[in-house]
Every structure is written in structure tokens, then in C-alpha cells.
FIDOZA-225478 format. One record per residue: chain; residue in three letters; y, z, x of N, C-alpha, C, CB in turn. Coordinates in steps of 0.2 Angstrom, whole numbers. Glycine has a CB too. Layout:
N
<A,Ala,<Y,Z,X>,<Y,Z,X>,<Y,Z,X>,<Y,Z,X>>
...
***
This chain:
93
<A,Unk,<650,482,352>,<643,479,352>,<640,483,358>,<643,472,354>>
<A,Unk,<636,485,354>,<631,491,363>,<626,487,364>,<625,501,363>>
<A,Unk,<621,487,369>,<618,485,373>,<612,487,374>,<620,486,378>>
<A,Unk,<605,487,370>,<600,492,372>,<599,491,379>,<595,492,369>>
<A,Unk,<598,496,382>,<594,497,391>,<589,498,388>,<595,505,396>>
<A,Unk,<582,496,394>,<575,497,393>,<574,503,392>,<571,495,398>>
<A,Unk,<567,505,391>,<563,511,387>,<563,515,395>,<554,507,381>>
<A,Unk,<563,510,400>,<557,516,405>,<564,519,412>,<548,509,411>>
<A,Unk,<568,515,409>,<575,520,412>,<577,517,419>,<573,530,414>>
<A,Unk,<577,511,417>,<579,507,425>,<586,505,423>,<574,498,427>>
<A,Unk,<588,506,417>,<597,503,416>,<596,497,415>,<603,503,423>>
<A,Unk,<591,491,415>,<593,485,414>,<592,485,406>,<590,480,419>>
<A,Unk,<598,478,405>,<595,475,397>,<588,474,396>,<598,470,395>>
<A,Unk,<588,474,388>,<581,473,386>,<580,467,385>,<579,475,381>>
<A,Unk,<575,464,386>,<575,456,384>,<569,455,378>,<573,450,391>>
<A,Unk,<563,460,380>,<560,460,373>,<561,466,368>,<552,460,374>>
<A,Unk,<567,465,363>,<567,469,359>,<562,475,355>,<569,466,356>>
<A,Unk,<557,472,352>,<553,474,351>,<549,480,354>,<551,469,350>>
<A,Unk,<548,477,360>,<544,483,365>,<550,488,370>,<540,477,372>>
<A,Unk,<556,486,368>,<562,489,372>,<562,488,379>,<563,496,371>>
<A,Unk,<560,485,381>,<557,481,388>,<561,477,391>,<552,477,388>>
<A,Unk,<562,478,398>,<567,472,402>,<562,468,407>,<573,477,408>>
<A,Unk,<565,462,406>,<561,457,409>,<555,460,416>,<566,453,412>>
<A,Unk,<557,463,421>,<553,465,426>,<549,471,425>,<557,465,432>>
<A,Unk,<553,474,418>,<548,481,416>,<541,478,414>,<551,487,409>>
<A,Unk,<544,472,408>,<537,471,404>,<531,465,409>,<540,467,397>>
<A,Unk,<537,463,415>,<528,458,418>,<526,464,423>,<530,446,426>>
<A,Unk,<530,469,426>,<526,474,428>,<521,479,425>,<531,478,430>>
<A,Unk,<521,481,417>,<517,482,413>,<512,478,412>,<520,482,408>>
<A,Unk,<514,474,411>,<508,467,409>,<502,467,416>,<513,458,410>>
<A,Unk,<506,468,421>,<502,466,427>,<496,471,428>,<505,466,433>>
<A,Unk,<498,477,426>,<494,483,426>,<490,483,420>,<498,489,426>>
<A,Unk,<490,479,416>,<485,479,409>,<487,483,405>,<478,481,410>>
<A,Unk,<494,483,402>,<498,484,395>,<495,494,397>,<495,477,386>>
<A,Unk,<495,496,400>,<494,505,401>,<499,510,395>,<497,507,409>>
<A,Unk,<496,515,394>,<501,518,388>,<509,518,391>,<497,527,385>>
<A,Unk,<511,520,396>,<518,523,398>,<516,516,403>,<520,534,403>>
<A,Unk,<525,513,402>,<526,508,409>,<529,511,414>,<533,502,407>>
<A,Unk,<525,507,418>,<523,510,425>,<533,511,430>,<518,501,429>>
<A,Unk,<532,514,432>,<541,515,437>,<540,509,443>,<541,524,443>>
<A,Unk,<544,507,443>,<548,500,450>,<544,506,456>,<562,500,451>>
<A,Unk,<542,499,457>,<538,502,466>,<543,507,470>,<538,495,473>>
<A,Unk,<549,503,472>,<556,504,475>,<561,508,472>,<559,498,475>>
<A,Unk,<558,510,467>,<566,511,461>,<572,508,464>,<569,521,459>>
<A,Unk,<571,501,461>,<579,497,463>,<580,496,470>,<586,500,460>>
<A,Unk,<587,491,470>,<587,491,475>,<591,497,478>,<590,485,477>>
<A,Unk,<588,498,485>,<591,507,488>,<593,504,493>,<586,514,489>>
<A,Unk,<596,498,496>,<601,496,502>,<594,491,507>,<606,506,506>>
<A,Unk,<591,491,507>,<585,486,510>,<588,482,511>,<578,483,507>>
<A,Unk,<589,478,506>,<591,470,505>,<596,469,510>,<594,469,497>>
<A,Unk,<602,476,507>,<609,473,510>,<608,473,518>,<617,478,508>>
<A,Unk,<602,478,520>,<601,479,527>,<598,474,530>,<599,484,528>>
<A,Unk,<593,471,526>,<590,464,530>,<597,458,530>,<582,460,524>>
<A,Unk,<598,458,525>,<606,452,525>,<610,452,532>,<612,454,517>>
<A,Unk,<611,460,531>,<613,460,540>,<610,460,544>,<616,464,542>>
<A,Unk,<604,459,546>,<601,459,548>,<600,451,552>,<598,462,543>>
<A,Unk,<599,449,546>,<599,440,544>,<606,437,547>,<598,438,535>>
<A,Unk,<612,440,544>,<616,437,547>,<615,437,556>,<623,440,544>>
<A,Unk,<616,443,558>,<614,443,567>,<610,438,569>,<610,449,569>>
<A,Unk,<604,441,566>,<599,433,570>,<603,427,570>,<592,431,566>>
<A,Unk,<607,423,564>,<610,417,562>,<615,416,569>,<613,418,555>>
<A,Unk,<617,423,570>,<625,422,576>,<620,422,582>,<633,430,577>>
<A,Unk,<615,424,582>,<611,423,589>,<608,417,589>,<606,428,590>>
<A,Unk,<606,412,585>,<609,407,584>,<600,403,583>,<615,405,591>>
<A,Unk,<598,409,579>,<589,410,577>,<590,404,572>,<586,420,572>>
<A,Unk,<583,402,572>,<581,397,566>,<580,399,558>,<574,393,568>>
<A,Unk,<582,396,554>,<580,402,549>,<573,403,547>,<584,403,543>>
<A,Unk,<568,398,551>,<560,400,550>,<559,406,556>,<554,392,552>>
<A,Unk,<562,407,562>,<563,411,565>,<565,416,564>,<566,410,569>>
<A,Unk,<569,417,558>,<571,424,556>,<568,426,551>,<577,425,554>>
<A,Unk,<566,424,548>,<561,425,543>,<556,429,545>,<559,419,541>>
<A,Unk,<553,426,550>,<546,429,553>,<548,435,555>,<541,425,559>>
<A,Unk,<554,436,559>,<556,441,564>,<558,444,559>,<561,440,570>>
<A,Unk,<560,444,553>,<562,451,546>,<555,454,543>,<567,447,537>>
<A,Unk,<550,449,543>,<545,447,538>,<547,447,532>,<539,450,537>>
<A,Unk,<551,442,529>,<552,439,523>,<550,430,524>,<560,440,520>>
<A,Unk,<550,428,515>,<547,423,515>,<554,418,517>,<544,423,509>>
<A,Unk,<548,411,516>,<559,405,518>,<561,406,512>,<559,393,520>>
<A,Unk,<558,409,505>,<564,408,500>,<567,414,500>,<562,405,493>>
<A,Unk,<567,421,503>,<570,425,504>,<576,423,506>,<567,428,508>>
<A,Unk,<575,418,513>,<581,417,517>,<583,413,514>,<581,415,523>>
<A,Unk,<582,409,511>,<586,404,506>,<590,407,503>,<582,400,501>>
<A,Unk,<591,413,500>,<594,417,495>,<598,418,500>,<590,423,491>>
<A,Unk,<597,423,505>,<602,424,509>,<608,421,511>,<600,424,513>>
<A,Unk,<605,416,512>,<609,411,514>,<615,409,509>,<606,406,515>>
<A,Unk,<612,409,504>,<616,406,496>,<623,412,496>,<610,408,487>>
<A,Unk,<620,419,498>,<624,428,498>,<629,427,502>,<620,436,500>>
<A,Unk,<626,422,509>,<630,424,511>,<637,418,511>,<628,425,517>>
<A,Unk,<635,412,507>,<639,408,507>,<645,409,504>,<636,403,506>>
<A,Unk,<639,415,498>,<646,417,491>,<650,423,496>,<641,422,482>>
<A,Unk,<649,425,502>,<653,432,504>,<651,438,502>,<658,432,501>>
<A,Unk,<644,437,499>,<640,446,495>,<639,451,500>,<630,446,492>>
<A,Unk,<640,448,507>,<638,454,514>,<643,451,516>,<630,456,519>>
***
């Protein structure tokens, strides 16, 4: 059984067949007003940010920060850290 990948070369699956579009390609499309070529990921993916705030986040936590305190001090949002928190509960960093 294969897999189609999206049309605009991000590797994820497609979810609208039809348009050969992955979920975040097609509301990124959309948001720009359906343009002939879908637009490229701001970021192209994740390129280690994340894992670096997570550690980031864990420190503050052992420094014994609030996590509205850390938050502000990363500038992410609280459901940022909420995620965080979930990664780190599961062991992801």
C-alpha cells in the first residue's frame, strides 16, 4: 500500500486527495487565497527550535520558574507550554 506525500514536497501525507494536499499545505494555501503554486512552510519544518526551547523550558522548570513565567521568558504561548509539558511527561527531550 503507498502513501501519497503532498504535491508541494513537505513529506507529509495527503489528506485532500483530490488537491494532493496535506493538511497544513492546504490551510497555508487557503490563507494566501488559493495562489497558482502552494506557498513553502515559513520554517521548512521543524529545524531543531522546538527541541531547543523544550530545553530551554525544561531549565527554567529546574530553576523552579512558573510556567506563565516561562512562557513569557521563551515568548511562547501557555498552550505552547502545555505541550511541553505533555513531551516532557512522555520523555520526547
Amino acid at each position: 500500500m503507498s502513501t501519497d506525500l503532498c504535491r508541494c514536497g513537505c513529506g507529509r501525507p495527503v489528506k485532500y486527495p483530490r488537491l494532493r494536499l496535506a493538511d497544513a499545505c492546504y490551510k497555508r494555501w487557503s490563507y494566501r487565497g488559493f495562489p497558482q503554486d502552494v506557498p513553502p512552510a515559513e520554517h521548512g519544518g521543524n529545524d531543531g527550535r522546538r527541541s531547543e526551547r523544550l530545553e530551554d523550558y525544561r531549565e527554567l522548570r529546574e530553576w523552579r520558574q512558573t510556567p506563565e513565567a516561562a512562557a513569557a521568558r521563551l515568548g511562547v504561548r501557555p498552550s505552547t507550554i502545555r505541550r511541553y509539558e505533555r513531551a516532557l511527561e512522555a520523555g520526547a527531550a
